[in-house]
C-alpha positions as CSV (number, residue, x, y, z in Angstrom):
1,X,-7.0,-16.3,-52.1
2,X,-9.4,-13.9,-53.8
3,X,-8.9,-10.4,-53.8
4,X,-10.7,-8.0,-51.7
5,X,-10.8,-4.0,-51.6
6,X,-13.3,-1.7,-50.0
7,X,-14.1,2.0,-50.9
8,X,-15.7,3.8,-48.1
9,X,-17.9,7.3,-48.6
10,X,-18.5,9.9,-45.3
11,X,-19.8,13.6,-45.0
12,X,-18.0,16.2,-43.8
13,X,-20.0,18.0,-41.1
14,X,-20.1,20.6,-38.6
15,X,-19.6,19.0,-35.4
16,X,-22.3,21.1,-33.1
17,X,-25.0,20.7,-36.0
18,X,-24.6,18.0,-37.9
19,X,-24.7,20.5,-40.8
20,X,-23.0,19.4,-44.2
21,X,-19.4,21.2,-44.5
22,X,-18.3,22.1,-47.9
23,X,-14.4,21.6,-47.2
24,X,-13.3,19.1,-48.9
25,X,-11.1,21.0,-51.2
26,X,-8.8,21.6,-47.8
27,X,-9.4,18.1,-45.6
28,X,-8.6,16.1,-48.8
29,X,-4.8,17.4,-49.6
30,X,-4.3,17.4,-45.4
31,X,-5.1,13.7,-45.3
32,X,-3.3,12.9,-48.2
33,X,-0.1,14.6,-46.9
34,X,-0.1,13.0,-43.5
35,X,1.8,9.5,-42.2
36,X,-1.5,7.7,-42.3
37,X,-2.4,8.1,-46.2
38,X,-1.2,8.2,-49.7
39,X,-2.8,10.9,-51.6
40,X,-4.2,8.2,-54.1
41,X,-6.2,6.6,-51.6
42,X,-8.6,9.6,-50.4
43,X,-10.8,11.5,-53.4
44,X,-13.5,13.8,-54.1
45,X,-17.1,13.2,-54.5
46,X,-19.8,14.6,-55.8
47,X,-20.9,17.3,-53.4
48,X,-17.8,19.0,-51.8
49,X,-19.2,17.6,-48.2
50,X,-18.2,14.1,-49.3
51,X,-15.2,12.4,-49.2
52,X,-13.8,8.8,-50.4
53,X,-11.5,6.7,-49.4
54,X,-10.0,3.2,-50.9
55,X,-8.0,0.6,-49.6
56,X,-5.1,-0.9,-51.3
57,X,-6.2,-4.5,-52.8
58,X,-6.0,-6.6,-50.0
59,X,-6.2,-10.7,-49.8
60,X,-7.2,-11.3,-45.8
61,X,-10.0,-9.1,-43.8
62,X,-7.5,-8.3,-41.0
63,X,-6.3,-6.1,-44.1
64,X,-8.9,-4.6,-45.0
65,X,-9.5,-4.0,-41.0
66,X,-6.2,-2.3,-41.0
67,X,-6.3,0.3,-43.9
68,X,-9.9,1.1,-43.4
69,X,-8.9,2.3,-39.5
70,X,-5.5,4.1,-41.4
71,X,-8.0,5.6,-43.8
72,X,-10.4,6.8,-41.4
73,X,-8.2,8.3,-38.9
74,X,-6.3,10.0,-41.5
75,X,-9.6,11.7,-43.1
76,X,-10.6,12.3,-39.2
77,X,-7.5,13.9,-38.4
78,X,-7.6,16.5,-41.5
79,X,-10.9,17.2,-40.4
80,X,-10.4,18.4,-37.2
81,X,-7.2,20.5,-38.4
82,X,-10.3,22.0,-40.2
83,X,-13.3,22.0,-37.8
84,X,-15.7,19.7,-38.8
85,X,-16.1,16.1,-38.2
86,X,-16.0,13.0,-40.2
87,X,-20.1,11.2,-40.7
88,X,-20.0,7.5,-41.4
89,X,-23.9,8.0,-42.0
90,X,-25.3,6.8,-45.3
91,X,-27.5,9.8,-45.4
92,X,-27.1,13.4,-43.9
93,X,-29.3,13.5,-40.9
94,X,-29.6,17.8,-41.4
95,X,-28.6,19.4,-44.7
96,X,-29.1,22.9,-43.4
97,X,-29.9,25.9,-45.4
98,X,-28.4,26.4,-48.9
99,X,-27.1,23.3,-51.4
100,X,-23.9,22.0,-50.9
101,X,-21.8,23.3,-53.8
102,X,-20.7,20.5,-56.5
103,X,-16.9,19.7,-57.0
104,X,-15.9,21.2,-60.3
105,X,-14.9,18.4,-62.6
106,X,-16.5,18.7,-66.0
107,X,-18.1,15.3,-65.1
108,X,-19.8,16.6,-62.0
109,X,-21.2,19.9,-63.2
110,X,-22.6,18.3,-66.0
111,X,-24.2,16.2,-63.9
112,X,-25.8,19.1,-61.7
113,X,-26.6,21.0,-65.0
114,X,-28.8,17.8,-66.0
115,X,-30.5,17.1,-62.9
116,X,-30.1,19.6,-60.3
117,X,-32.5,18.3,-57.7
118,X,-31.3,15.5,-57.6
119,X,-27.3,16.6,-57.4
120,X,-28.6,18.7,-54.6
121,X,-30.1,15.5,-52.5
122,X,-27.0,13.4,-53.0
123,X,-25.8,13.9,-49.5
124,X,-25.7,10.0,-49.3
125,X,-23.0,8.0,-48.2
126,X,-22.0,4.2,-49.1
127,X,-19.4,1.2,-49.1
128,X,-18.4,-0.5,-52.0
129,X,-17.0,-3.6,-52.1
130,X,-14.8,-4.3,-55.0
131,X,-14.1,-8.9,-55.4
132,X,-11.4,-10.3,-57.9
133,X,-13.0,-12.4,-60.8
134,X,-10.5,-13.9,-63.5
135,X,-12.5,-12.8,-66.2
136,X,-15.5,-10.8,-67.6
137,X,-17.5,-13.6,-68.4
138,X,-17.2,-15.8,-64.6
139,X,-17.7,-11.7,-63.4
140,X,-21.5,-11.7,-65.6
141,X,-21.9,-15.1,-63.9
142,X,-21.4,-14.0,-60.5
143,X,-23.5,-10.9,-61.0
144,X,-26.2,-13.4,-61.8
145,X,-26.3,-15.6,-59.0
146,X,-25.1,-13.2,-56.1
147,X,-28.2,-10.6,-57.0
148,X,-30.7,-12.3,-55.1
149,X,-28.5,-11.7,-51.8
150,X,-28.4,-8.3,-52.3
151,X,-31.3,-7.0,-50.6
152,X,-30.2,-9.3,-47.3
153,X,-27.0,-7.0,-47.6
154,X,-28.7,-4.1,-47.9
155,X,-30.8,-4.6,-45.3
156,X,-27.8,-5.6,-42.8
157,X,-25.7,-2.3,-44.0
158,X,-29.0,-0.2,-43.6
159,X,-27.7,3.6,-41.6
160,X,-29.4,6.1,-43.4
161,X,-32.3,6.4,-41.5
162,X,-33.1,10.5,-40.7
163,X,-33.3,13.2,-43.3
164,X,-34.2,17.1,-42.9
165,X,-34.3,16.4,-39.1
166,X,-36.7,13.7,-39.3
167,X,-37.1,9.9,-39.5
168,X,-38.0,9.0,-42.8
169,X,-39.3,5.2,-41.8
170,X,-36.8,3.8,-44.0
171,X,-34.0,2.2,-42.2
172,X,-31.9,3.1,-45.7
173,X,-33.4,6.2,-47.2
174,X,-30.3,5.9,-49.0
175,X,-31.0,3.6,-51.2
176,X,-34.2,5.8,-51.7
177,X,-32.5,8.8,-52.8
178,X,-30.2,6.9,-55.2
179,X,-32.6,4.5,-56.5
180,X,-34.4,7.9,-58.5
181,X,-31.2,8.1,-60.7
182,X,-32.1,6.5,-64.6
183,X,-30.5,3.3,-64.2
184,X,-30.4,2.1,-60.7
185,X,-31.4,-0.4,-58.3
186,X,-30.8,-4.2,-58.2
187,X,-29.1,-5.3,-61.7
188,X,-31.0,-7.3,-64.6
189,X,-30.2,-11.3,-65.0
190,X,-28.2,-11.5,-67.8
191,X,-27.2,-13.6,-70.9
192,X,-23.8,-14.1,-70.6
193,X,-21.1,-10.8,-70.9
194,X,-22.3,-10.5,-74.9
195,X,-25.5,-9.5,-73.0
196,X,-24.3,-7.2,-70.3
197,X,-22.0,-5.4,-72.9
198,X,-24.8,-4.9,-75.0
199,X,-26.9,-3.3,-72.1
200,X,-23.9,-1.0,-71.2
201,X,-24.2,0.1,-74.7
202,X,-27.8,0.6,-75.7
203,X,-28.0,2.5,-72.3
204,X,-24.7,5.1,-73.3
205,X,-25.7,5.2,-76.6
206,X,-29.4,6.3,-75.8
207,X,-27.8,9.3,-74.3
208,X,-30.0,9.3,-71.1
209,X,-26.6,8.3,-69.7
210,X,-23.3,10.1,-70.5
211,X,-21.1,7.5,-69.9
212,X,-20.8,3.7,-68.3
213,X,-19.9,4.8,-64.8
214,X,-23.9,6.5,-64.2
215,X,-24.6,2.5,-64.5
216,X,-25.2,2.5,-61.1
217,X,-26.7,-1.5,-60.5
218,X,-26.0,-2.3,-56.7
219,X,-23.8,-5.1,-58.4
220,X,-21.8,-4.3,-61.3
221,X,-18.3,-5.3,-63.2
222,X,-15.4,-2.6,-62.6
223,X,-14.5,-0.7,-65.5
224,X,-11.3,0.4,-63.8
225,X,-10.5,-3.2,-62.0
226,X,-11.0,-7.0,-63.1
227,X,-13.3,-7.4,-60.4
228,X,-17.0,-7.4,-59.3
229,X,-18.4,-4.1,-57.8
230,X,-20.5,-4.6,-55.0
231,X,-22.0,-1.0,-54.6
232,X,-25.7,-1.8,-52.3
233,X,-24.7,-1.2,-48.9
234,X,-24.8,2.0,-46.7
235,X,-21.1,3.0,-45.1
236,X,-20.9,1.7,-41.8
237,X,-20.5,3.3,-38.6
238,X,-17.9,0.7,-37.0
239,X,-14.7,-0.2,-39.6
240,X,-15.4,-3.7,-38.2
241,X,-18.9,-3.9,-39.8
242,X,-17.0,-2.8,-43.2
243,X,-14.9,-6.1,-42.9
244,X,-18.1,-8.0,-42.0
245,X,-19.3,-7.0,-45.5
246,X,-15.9,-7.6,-47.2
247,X,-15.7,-11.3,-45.8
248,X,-19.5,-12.0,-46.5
249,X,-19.4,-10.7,-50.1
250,X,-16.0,-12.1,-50.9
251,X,-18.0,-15.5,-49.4
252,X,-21.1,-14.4,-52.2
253,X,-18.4,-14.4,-54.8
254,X,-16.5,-17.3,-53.9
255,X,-19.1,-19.3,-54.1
256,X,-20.9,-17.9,-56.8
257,X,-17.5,-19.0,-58.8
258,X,-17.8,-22.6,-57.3
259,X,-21.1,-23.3,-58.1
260,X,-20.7,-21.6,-61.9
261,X,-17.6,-24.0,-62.1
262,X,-19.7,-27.1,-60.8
263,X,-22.6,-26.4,-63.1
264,X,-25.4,-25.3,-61.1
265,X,-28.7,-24.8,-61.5
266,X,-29.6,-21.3,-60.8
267,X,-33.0,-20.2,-60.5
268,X,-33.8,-16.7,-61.3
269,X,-35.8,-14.1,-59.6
270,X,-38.5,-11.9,-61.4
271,X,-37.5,-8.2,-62.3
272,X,-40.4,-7.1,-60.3
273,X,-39.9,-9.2,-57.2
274,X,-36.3,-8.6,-56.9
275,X,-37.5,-4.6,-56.9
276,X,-40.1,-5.2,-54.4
277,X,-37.4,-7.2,-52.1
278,X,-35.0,-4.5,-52.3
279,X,-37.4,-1.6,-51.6
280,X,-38.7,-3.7,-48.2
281,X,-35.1,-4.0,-47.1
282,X,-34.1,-0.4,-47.3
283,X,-37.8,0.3,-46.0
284,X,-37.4,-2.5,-42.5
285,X,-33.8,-3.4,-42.0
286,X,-33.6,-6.3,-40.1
287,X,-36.6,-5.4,-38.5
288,X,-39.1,-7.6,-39.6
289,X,-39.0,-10.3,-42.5
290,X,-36.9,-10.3,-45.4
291,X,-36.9,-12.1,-48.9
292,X,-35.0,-15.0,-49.6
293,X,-33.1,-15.5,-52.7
294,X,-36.3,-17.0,-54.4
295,X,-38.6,-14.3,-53.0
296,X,-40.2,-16.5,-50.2
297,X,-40.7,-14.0,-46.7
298,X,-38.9,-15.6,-43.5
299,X,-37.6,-13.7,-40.4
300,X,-34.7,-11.5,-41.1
301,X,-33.1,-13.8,-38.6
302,X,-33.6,-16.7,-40.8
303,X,-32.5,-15.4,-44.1
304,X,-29.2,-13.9,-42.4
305,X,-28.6,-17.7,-41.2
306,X,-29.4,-19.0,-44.9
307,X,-26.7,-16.5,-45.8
308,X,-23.9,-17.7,-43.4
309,X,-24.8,-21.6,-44.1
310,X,-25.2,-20.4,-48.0
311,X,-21.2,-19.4,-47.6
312,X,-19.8,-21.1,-45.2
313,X,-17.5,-23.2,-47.0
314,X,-16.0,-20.1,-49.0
315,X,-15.6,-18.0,-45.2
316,X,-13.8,-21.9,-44.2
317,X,-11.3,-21.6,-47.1
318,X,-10.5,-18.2,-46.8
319,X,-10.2,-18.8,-43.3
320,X,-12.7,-15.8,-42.1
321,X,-15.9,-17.8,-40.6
322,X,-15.2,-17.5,-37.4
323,X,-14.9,-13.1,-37.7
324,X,-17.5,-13.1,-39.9
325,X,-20.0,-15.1,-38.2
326,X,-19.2,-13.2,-34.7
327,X,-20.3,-10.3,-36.1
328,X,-23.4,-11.3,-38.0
329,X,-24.3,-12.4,-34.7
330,X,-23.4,-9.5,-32.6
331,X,-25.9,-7.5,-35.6
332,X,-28.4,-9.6,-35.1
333,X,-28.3,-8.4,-31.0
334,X,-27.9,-5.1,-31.4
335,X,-29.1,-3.8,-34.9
336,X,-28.3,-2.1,-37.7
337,X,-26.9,1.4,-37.4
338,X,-29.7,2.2,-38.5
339,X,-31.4,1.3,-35.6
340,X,-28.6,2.8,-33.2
341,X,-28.6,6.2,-35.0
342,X,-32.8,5.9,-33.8
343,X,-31.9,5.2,-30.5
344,X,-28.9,7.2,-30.0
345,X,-31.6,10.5,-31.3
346,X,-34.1,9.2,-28.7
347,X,-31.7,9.0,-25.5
348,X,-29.8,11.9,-26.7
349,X,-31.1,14.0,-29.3
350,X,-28.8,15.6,-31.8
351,X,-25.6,15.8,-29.5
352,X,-25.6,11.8,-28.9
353,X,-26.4,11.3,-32.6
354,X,-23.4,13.5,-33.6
355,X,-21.5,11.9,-31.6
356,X,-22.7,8.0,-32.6
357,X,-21.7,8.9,-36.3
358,X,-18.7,10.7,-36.0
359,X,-17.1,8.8,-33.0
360,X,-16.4,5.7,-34.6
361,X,-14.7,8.2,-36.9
362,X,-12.5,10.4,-35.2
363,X,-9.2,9.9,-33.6
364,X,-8.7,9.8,-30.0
């Protein structure tokens, strides 16, 4: 069965004002040292309100299901110890005052030193989905023909939708804020892995980039891990949604395998349309149409079916269609976070959003 692993991004916030709390140099060590987590699975980000967790490579969802609830209740717990409260929000709804100071790698302050503003506005928050390929060229392949799906997934994962206290009108303002970085957004169609390396080296070599990892396609090949990096989607608020997106792009991959294997056809999308798709997903949600594959609008309904029938036979084998399709459904009655964090500020105001985006998050 193909490997799976999922990486999983949250802010560290004050719990009464949903306030960014610069402590990760204290709740990272804690979670580290407790029963719940190995050290190696919880790092630093950017802005010292962040931090990551990673799940051990992992071959069936109920996996994945487990670490990510080990993961998150060990980051939870150290958080507590220290005050605050663990956000699965894929943007910080406040960010108070003064900027979040940077954690000091070389790598990081270099990064604030070249564009501070937007170092500053990286209080964003997302889930990466890492998919074993057996080689760099099936990995280019895959990139190709799973890139059309990526603005359906970004528009399912969508939780980012408040920023500075207000609602943006994005359901992922997320993908906004990251999208402003040089090289960004959906990834090119490319001509095999002579191609893509060649990209990855006109781009380093230009020096607008400082290294391969600020390559940051929503789809890319690991440097670090022979698999395909699946980096569009905001972090969910339930772990359960998580291994939604683990089966369904593990499905994307699968079958993009199959039908490289078989010989294909594969009909590519324009540079321009695959931008516009990807922009009206983080804009909507699943509230309203999406694009298809091709660029053709339907209902959001629609295109999420053409996604489930598109992969069904991968979710069969891997034995994961009945999970995964359960909770495509149940999204498709209730919403994307994005939509409960809306509501939950309506009924509530601040207190019940707090508590929608950490509570799913902290221990009982």
């Amino acid at each position: 069965m193909i490997s799976v692993g999922v990486e999983e991004e949250y802010l560290l916030v004050d719990p009464a004002t949903a306030v960014p709390a610069p402590v990760v140099g204290a709740v990272r060590p804690e979670a580290g040292l407790g029963p719940f987590a190995e050290g190696v699975e919880i790092q630093d980000e950017l802005l010292q309100a962040q931090i990551e967790v990673a799940t051990p490579v992992c071959r069936r969802l109920d996996e994945v299901g487990g670490h990510l609830l080990r993961l998150r209740h060990a980051v939870a717990s150290a958080a507590e110890a220290h005050r605050c409260r663990v956000a699965a929000t894929g943007a910080a709804p406040l960010r108070g005052d003064s900027s979040v100071p940077v954690t000091p790698t070389a790598r990081y302050l270099r990064m604030e030193g070249e564009a501070r503003q937007l170092v500053d506005e990286q209080l964003i928050c997302g889930m990466h989905v890492h998919v074993g390929v057996p080689d760099p060229e099936t990995g280019v392949a895959v990139l190709n023909r799973i890139r059309g799906w990526l603005p359906t997934l970004l528009a399912m994962s969508a939780n980012s939708p408040l920023w500075d206290g207000r609602d943006t009108g994005f359901a992922s303002w997320r993908t906004i804020v990251f999208g402003r970085w040089p090289v960004s957004g959906p990834p090119p169609h490319f001509d095999g892995l002579r191609d893509y390396e060649a990209r990855l080296e006109e781009l380093v070599a230009s020096g607008v980039i400082a290294d391969r990892k600020q390559v940051y396609w929503q789809a890319r090949l690991s440097d670090s891990y022979p698999t395909v990096e699946v980096r569009c989607l905001d972090v969910q608020l339930r772990a359960d949604d998580a291994v939604m997106f683990a089966g369904i792009v593990r499905g994307l991959v699968a079958t993009a395998i199959a039908e490289e294997k078989a010989g294909a056809p594969l009909q590519v999308m324009t540079p321009e349309l695959t931008q516009a798709s990807n922009w009206h997903a983080a804009r909507h949600g699943l509230n309203g149409t999406l694009l298809d594959p091709l660029g053709r609008p339907h209902s959001s309904g629609d295109v999420l079916f053409m996604l489930l029938r598109h992969i069904t036979p991968a979710l069969e084998d891997a034995g994961d269609l009945r999970g995964v399709s359960g909770l495509v459904n149940r999204l498709l009655e209730v919403g994307t976070p994005a939509d409960r964090q809306r509501r939950a500020l309506a009924e509530a105001g601040l207190p019940g959003l707090i508590g929608l985006v950490t509570g799913a998050v902290t221990p009982e």
